[in-house]
C-alpha positions as CSV (number, residue, x, y, z in Angstrom):
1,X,21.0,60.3,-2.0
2,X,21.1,62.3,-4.8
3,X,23.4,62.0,-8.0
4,X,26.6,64.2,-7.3
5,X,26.4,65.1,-11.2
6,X,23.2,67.1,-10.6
7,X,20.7,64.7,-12.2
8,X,17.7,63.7,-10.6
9,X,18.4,60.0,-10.6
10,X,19.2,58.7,-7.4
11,X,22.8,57.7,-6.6
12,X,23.8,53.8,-6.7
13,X,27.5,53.3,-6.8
14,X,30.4,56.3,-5.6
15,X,27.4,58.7,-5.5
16,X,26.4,58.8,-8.7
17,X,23.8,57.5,-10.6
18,X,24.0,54.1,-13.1
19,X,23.8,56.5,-16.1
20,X,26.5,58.9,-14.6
21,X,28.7,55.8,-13.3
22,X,29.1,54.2,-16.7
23,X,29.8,57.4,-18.5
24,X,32.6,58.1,-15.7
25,X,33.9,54.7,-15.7
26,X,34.4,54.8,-19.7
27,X,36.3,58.2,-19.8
28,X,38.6,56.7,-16.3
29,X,37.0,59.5,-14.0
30,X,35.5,57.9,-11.7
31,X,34.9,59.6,-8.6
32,X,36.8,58.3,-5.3
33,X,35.1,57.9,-2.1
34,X,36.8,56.6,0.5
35,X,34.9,57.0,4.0
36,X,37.2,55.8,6.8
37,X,34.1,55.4,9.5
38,X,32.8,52.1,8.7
39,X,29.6,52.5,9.7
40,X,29.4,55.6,7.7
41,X,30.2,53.5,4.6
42,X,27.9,50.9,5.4
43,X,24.9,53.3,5.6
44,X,26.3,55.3,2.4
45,X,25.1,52.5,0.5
46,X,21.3,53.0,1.2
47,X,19.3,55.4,0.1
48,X,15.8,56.5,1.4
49,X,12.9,55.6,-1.4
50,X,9.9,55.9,-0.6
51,X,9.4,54.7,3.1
52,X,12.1,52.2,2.9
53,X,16.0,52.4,2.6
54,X,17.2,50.7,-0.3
55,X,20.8,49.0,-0.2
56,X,22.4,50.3,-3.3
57,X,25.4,47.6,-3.2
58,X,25.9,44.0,-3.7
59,X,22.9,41.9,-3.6
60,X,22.5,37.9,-3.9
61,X,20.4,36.1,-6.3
62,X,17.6,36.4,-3.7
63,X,17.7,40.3,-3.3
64,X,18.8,40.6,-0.2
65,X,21.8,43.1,0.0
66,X,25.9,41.7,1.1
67,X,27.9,43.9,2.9
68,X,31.1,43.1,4.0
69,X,31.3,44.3,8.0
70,X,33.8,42.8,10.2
71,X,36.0,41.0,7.9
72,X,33.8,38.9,6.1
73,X,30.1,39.3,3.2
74,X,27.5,39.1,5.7
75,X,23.4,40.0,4.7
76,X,23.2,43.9,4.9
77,X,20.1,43.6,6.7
78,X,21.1,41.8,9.5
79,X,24.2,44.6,10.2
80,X,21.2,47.5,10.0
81,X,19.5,45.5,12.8
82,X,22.2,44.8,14.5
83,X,23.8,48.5,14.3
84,X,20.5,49.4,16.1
85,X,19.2,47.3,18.4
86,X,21.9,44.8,18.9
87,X,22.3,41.1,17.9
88,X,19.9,39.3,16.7
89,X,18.1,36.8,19.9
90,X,19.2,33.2,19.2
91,X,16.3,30.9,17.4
92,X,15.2,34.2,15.4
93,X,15.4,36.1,11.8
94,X,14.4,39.0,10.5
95,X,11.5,39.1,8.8
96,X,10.9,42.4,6.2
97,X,7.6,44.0,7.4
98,X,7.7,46.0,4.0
99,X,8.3,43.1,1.5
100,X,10.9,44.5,0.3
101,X,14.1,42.3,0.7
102,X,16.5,45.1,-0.4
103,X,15.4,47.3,2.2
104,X,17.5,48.1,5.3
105,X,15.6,50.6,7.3
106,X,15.9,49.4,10.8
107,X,12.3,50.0,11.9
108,X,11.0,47.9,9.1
109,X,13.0,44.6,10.5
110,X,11.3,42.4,12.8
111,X,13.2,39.5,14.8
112,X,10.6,36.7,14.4
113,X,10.6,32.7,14.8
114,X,11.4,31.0,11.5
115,X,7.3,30.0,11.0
116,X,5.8,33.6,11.8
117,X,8.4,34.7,9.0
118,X,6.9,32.1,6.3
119,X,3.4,32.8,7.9
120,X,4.0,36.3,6.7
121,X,5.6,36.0,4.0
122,X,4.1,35.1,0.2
123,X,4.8,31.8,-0.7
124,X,2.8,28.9,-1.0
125,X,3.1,28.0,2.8
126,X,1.8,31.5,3.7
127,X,-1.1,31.2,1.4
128,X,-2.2,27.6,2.7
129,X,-1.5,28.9,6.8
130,X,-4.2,31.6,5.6
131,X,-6.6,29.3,4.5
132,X,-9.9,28.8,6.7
133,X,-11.7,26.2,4.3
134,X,-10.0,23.0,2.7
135,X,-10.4,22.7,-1.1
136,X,-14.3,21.0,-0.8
137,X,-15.5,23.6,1.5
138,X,-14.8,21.9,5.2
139,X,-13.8,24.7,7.6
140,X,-10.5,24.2,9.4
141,X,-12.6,23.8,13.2
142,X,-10.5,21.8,16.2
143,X,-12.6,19.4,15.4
144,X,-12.5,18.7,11.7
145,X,-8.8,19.6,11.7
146,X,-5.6,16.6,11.9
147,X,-2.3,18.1,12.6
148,X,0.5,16.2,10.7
149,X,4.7,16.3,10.7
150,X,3.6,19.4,13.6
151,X,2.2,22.0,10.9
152,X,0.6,20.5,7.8
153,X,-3.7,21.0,8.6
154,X,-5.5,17.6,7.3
155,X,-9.6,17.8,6.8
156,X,-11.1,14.7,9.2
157,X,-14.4,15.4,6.6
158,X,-12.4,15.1,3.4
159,X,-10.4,12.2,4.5
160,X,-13.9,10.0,6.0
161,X,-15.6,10.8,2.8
162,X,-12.1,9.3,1.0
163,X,-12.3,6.3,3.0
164,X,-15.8,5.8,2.2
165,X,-15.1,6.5,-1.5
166,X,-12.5,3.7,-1.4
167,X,-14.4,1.1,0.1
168,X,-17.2,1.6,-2.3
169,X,-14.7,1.3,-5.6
170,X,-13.0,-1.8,-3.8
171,X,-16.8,-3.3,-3.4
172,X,-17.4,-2.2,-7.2
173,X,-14.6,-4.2,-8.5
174,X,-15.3,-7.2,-6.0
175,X,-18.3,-7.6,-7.8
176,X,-17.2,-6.8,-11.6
177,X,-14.5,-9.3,-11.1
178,X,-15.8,-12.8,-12.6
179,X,-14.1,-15.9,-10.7
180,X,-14.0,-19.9,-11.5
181,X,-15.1,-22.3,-8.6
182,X,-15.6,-26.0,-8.0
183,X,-19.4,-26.9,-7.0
184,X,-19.4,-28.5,-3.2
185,X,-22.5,-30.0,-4.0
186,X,-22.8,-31.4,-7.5
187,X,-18.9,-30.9,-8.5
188,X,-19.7,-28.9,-11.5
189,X,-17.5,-25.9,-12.2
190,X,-19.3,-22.3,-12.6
191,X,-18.5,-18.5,-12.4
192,X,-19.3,-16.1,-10.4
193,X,-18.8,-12.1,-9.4
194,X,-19.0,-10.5,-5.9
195,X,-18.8,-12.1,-2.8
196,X,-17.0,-15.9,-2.6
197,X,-19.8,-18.6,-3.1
198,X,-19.4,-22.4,-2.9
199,X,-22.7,-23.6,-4.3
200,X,-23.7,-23.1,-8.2
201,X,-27.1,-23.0,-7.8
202,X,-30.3,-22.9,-5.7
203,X,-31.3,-26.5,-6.6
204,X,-28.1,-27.5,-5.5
205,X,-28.1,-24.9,-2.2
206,X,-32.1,-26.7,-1.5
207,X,-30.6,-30.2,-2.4
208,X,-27.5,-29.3,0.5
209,X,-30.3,-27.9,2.7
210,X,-32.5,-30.9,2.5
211,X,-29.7,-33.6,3.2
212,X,-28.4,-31.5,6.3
213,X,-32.1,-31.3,7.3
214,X,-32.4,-35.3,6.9
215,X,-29.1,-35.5,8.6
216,X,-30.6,-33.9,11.9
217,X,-33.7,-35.6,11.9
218,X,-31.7,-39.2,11.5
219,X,-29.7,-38.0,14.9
220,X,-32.6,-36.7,16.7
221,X,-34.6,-40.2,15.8
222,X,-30.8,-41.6,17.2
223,X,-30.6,-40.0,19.9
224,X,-34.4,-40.6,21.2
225,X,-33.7,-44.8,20.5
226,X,-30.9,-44.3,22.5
227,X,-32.5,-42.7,25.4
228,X,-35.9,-45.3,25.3
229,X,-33.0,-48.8,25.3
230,X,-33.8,-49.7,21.8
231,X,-37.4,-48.9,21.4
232,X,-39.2,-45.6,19.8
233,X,-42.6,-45.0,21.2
């Protein structure tokens, strides 16, 4: 709609333009519309741009425009919609096929389920449904992909290549950490890094060898006496 002072700006409020409105309002002119029809005051305050219709009135701090219809501020939007087709189905919203959350051309309003509408949308959630690759390259297959809290993708790839990461640093500082024992063998105390030992030394691992060796040979030589009544043959 055009500005009723003959400029080419487009009208915005009482059908004239912001330029025309403000000189108006300063010299207490102000034009007077009053349009009993309230559907023909609701659709007064959009005008056509471009392909959309743009709601000239109120608007909240995320764009969207406020009407009040029925007694009470409700989203402009949703009384275009509803004005056309009828009420909204339960469990959907409206999702702006043009981007433009100020628009309220019927035809460019599209009752979807609350994740098609982020999925379209432009926010972070949208852009991360859209991706086909995690961050290191691993394509988002059935089978590389762990579904978590219902939507969240997780890559099966990235996470067994964390896990073997992990292990590796927790073997790493096994063996960088340097640890105080007791020797089992010759009672001698002596450090030591990586897995747990008990013996200092390999003299004192041979020595702890050789007496378990002579302690099997004395059973064996035992056990044969005790078998022959007394006597080895």
């Amino acid at each position: 709609m055009e500005c009723a002072e003959n400029c080419d700006r487009n009208a915005t409020k009482r059908g004239v333009c912001d330029m025309h409105y403000k000189r108006l309002r300063r010299a207490g002119a102000l034009p007077v519309m009053r349009i009993a029809d309230p559907v023909a005051r609701f659709w007064a305050k959009a005008t056509t741009s471009g392909a959309c219709m743009i709601w000239t009135g109120q608007r909240n701090h995320d764009g969207y425009g406020l009407a009040y219809w029925e007694g009470r501020e409700r989203l402009a939007h949703r009384v275009s919609y509803e004005l056309t087709f009828g009420p909204v189905p339960p469990g959907l919203e409206l999702d702006h096929t043009c981007r433009n959350r100020a628009c309220v051309r019927p035809d460019h309003l599209d009752a979807v389920t609350h994740r098609v509408n982020v999925i379209r949308g432009c926010g972070q959630a949208a852009v991360n449904a859209a991706k086909t690759h995690c961050k290191r390259g691993h394509a988002f297959t059935p089978e590389n992909t762990r579904i978590v809290s219902g939507s969240k993708r997780h890559c099966r790839t990235c996470a067994r290549l964390a896990g073997i990461a992990r292990a590796a640093a927790e073997k790493a500082d096994r063996h960088a950490a340097v640890i105080e024992a007791t020797c089992l063998e010759c009672g001698r105390i002596f450090t030591y890094a990586g897995f747990r030992r008990t013996i200092c030394s390999v003299e004192c691992t041979t020595e702890r060898t050789r007496r378990g060796v002579r302690r099997y040979q004395a059973a064996q030589r035992a056990a044969r006496l005790g078998d022959s009544g007394g006597h080895d043959s």
